[in-house]
Residue, then its C-alpha position, 0 to 999 in steps of 0.5 A: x567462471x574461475x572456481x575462486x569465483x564459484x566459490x566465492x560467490x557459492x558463500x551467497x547461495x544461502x540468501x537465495x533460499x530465503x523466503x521474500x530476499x529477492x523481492x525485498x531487495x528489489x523493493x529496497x532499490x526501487x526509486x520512491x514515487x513522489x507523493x500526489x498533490x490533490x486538488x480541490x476536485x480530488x478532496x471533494x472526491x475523496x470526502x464523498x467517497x469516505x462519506x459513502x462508507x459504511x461498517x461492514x462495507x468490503x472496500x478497495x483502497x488506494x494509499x501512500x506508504x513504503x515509498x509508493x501508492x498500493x491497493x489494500x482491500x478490507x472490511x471498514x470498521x470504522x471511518x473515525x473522523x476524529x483521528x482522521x484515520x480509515x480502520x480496516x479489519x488488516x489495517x489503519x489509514x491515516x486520511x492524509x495517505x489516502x489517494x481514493x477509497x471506493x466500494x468493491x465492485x462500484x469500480x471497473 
């Protein structure tokens, strides 16, 4: 590398050192995945699997958000019917983002 090339590209180095850059640029690259349809079948899965939850239950939860489906695990503290929304001790899931929700261990 010529040593303009160095230094320009030395003025970069900063950012290296900062916590999380490097994914979050690759997560800002990252193509978003389409969001899934459910089917009849799928609701009526999800529906009994909300309808089996309980306050206090550790579930593991897999949602759409940020572009992609992601696993959140958590304690229920509420599943609120009215709002439509599953409330976990770290976070709130609108039911419309839900793809499964499941009891920890009742999964392989």
């Amino acid at each position: 590398m010529s040593s303009g090339r160095a230094s320009r590209a030395s003025q970069f180095l900063p950012f290296a050192a900062l916590a999380g850059y490097e994914a979050l640029v690759r997560e800002r690259m990252r193509a978003p995945e389409p969001r899934r349809e459910l089917t009849e079948e799928d609701a009526e899965r999800l529906s009994a699997e909300l309808s089996s939850l309980a306050r206090g239950d550790r579930v593991r939860v897999e949602r759409y958000g940020r572009g992609g489906y992601e696993t959140v695990r958590g304690v229920v503290r509420q599943v609120d019917v009215a709002t439509r929304t599953l409330r976990l001790d770290g976070a709130s899931v609108p039911f419309g983002d839900l793809w499964r929700a499941e009891r920890e261990g009742d999964a392989p």
